[in-house]
N, C-alpha and C positions, 0 to 999 in steps of 0.2 A: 392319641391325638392325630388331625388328619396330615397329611405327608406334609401340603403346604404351610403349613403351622410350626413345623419341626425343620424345611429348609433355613431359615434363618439361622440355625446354630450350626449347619453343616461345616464351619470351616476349621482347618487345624483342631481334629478330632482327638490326633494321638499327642498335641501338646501336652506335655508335663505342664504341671501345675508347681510354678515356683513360689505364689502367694492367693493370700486368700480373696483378695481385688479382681483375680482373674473368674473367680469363682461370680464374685456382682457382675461384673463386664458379661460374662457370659451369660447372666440371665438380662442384659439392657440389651442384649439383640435384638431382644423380642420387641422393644419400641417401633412404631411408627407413626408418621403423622396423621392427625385426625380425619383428614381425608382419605385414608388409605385404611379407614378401621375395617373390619369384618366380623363375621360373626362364622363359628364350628358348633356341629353340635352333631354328637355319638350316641348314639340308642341302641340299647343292649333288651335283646328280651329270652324268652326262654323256651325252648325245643322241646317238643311234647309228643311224645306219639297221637295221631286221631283216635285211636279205638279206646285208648286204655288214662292218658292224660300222663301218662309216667315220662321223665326226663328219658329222652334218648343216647345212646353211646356215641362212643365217637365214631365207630363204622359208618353208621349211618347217618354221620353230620358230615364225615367226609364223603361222603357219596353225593351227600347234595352240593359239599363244596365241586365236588369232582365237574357235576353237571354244570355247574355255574362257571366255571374256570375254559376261559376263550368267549363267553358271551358278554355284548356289551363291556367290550373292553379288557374284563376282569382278566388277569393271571394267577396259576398258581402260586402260592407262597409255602415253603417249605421246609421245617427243623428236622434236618436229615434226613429220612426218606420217609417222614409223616408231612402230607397235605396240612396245613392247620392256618390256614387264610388265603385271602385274594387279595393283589393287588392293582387295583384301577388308576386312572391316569393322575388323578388328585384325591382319591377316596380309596377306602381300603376296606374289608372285612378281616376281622379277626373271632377270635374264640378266647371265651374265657374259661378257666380251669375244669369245671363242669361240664362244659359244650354252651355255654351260650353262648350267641350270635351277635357279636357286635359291630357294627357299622358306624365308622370314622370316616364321616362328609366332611367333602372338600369344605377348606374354609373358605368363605362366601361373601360377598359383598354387603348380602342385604339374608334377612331369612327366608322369602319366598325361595331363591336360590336354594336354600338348604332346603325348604320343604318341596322342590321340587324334585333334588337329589335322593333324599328320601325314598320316595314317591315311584320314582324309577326302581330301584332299587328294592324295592317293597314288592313291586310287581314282578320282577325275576326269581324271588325266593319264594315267594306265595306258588310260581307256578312249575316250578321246579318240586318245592316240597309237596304238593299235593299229589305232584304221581308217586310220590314216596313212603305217601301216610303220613308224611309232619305236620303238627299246625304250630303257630308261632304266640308267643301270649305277650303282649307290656305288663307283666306283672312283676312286684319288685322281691318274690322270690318265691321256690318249687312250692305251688301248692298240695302236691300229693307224696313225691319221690322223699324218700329217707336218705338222711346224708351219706349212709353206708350203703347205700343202692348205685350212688353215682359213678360213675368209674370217672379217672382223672385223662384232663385230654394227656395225651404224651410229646408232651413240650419240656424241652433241659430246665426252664425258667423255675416250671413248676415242680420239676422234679425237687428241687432245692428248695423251693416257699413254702410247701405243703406241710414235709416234716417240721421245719421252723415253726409254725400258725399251732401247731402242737405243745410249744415250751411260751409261747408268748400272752399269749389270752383261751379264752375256753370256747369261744365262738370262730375262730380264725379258717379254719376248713369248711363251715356253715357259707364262710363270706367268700371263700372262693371258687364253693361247687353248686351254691342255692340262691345265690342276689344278681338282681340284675337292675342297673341303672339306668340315669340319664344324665349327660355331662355336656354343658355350654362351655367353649374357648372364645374369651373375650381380649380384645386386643388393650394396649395403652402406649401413653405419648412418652414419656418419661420416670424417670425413680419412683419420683412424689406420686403421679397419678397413678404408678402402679402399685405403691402401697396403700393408695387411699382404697383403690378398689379392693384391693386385696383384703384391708381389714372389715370394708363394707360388705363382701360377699358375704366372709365368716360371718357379720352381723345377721346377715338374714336364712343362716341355714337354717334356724328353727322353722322360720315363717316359710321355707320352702319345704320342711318335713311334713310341715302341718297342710298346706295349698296341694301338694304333689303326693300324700300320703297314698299307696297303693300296693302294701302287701301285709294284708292282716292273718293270712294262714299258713300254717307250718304243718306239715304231713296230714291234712284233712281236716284241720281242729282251727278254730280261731283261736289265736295267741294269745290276746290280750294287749296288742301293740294293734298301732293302725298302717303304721313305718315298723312292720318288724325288724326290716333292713337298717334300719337307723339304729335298734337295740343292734343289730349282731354287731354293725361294722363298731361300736363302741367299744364291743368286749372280742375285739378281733389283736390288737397290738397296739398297745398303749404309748410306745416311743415313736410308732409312724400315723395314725389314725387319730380323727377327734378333730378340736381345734388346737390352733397353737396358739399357745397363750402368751409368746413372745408381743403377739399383734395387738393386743391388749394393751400395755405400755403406752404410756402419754410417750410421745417423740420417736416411738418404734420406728425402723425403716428398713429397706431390704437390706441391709446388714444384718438384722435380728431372723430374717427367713434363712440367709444361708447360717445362721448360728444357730437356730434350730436343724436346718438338714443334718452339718457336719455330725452331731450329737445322733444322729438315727445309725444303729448298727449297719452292716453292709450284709445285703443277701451274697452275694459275688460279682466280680469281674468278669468280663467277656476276653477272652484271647482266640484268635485265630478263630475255629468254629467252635468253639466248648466254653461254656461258662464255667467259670470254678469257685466252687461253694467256699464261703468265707462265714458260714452262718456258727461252725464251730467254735472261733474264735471271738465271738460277740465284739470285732471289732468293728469301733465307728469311721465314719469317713475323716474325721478329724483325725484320729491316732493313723487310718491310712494315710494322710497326707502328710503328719508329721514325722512319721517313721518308715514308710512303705509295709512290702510285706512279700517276703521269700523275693527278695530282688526285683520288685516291682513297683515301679511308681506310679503316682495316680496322674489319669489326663482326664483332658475334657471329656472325654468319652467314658470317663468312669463316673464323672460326674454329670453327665447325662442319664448317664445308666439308671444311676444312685437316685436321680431326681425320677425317674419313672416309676420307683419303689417306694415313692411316697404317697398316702392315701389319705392327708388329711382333708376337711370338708370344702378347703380351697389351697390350690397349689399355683406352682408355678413354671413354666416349662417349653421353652418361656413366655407363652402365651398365659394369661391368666384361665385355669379350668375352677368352673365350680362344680360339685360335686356331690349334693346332698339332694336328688330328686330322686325318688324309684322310678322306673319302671314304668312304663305309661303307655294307654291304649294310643294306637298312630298317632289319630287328631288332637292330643293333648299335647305332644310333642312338641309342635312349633312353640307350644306355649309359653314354657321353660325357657323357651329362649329369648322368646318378646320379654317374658317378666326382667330376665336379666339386661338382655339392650336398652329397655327401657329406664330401668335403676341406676345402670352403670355409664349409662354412655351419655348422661346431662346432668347437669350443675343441680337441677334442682330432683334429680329424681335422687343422687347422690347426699342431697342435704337432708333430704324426706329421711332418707334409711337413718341416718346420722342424728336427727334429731327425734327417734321414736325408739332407738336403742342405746345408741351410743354409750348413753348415760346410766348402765346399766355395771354395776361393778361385775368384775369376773366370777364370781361366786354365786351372783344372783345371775348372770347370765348360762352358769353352766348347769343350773337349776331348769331354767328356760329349756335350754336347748335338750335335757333328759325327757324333758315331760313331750317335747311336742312330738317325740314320736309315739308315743301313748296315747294324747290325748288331741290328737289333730287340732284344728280351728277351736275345739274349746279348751285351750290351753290359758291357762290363767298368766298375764302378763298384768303389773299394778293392779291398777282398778278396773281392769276390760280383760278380753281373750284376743288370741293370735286372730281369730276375726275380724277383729275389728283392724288391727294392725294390717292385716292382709288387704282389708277393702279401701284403706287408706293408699296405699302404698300398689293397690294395682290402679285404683284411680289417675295416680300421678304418672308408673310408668303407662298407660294408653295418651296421657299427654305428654310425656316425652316423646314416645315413639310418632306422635304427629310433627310436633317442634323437627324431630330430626328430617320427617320429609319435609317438613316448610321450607329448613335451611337450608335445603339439599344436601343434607347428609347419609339422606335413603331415599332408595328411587322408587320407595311408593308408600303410602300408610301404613305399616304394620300393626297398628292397633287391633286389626280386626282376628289377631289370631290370640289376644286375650279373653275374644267373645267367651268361650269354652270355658272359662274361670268363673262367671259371673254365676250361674248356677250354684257354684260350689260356697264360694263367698257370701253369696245372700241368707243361702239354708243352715250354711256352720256344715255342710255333711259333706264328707270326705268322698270320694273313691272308692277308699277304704271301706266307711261303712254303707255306700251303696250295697257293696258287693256281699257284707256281713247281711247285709237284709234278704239275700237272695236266696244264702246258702245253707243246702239241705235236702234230704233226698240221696237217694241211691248214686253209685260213681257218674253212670252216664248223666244224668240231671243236673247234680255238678259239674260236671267237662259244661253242658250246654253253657250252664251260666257263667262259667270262665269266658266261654269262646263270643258271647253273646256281651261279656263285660269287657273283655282285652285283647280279641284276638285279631289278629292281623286279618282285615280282610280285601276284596278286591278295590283298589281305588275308583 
């Protein structure tokens, strides 16, 4: 999440936690008033050598961080004496366990702000990686590199998650060395609107698996998913990942979010510089708080921790993140984010979502939400498909998103960054099977049409 997103919880970190009230409180920092909303948004994609398309190590992602580190701001960021991100004044670079490159943009007033951050941003790594041989793909995960080809970056975090992802589900190291996303941080005013969005966001990850779908290939082969990333992260750990079906509940409210967290086991605690693995003990953060552990009580800060160690398709943190889009070539990017501002941040784009799913019991929705990443825009919902859902429901956010500039709640029209949508929505074809249409031919003929379908190029 980007730095100014995460200020708001900075205070009395190492407060012990004498009830579970303080655990709600802590996540209503993140409220502010409607004039003061913003909008974040994180784009992850994946490191590929030019000649050969295979995922690169971390040598040579730290070398490009190395280059990048003093330019435009950026600083090294460093887990003991491994490079493994940059940090800028409101924006950050990180890496995820495989080496992909994610960028955590400042949170921003309005999205052109964030697509202009982007965009900056885009042009330092573009020309950085090119004297290195790197090109950069929005794809939502390795299309050629095998999972045992990858080497892990060398971060303590990972050191502890990786073994873990081994005993919990059968895809869990797939989701942390081969996926790569896209993640919107939306703000709210209050409890209520923060659970309304919250249970609305979950409503629409199908419709955003199927709209956003962008990784149909796994070591050379089409899958058979169009969101393969949607199948892995499924079968990656079933007590953190998924939806929470707390949210489901007629009356639910952010009491039932931190009653799901507590109940998620703990990776570990952070003390002094060294995380310490708690993954042996499959204790949850509830039995930590109830009872501690080897003389240790829980604080805010473990419960911050705690809350970064969860992946379900919307969390809290305490910004609201959504989390179910792959991977995306640049200019689809802002898209994600208009779709979201525009659903979440008015009465009626909120009611839209709410009255085309809502009514969906949890069994039939979790039926929904499997398919759509298999079967993109022609996912069968009642009597129609997620297309038709989708063209509904982008209709309405491109008039929110005008409503919010009318009222002056955005300082210019953002509708026009759903243009990009309108294509996909009309034909039912995904991304995804754009790129299934392409693919074929020898490696280098594939690299082209990756590079030609996702790849970062000059602005």
């Amino acid at each position: 999440m980007a730095p100014q997103a995460q200020a708001v919880v900075a205070s009395k970190p190492h407060q012990a936690i004498d009830n579970k009230q303080q655990l709600i409180d802590f996540l209503l920092r993140g409220a502010r008033p409607k004039d003061e909303w913003g909008i974040g948004l994180e784009t992850e994609k994946l490191v590929v050598d030019r000649q050969t398309g295979e995922a690169v190590g971390y040598p040579r992602i730290r070398e490009l961080l190395a280059k990048l580190d003093g330019i435009g701001g950026w600083q090294g960021i460093y887990d003991q004496e491994n490079l493994i991100g940059l940090q800028g004044k409101r924006s950050s670079v990180t890496l995820e366990p495989g080496g992909q490159l994610e960028l955590s943009g400042k949170f921003c007033c309005d999205i052109s702000c964030s697509w202009r951050d982007l965009s900056r941003y885009r042009q330092h790594i573009l020309t950085m990686g090119q004297e290195l041989g790197l090109v950069f793909l929005g794809l939502g995960v390795q299309p050629f590199t095998s999972l045992d080809k990858i080497s892990w970056l060398p971060k303590q975090r990972y050191d502890i998650m990786g073994p873990y992802m081994l005993k919990s589900g059968d895809m869990g190291q797939r989701m942390m060395k081969q996926t790569a996303g896209t993640q919107v941080n939306l703000d709210f005013s209050d409890e209520l609107d923060c659970v309304r969005k919250l249970k609305v966001a979950q409503l629409l990850s199908p419709v955003c698996y199927a709209l956003f779908a962008n990784s149909p290939i796994l070591e050379d082969q089409p899958s058979g998913y169009l969101s393969l990333r949607g199948e892995i992260w499924s079968r990656t750990d079933p007590d953190r990942c998924g939806l929470i079906e707390q949210l489901f509940s007629t009356g639910s409210g952010l009491n039932d979010f931190v009653e799901y967290a507590l109940d998620v086991p703990l990776y570990f605690i952070h003390r002094g510089q060294k995380y310490i693995d708690l993954t042996g003990n499959r204790l949850t953060f509830r039995q930590y708080l109830e009872q501690g552990w080897n003389n240790e009580r829980a604080t805010m800060d473990d419960w911050n921790l705690h809350l970064s160690t969860l992946f379900p398709e919307v969390r809290l943190r305490p910004q609201i993140e959504v989390r179910s889009a792959d991977s995306l070539p640049p200019h689809y990017t802002a898209a994600v984010a208009a779709f979201y501002k525009g659903l979440l941040y008015t009465e009626q784009g909120l009611s839209k979502v709410e009255s085309l799913l809502a009514d969906l019991s949890l069994e039939e929705f979790q039926v929904l939400h499997q398919a759509s990443w298999r079967d993109g825009l022609k996912t069968r919902v009642r009597d129609g498909r997620l297309q038709d859902v989708a063209q509904e429901l982008l209709s309405v956010a491109a008039l929110s998103l005008q409503e919010q500039f009318l009222n002056g709640d955005s300082g210019a029209d953002e509708s026009h960054f759903l243009k990009v949508l309108d294509e996909i929505v009309t034909s039912g074809e995904t991304l995804a099977e754009r790129l299934l249409k392409g693919w074929g031919g020898e490696r280098q003929e594939k690299l082209a049409t990756l590079l030609e379908h996702c790849g970062y190029a000059e602005v």
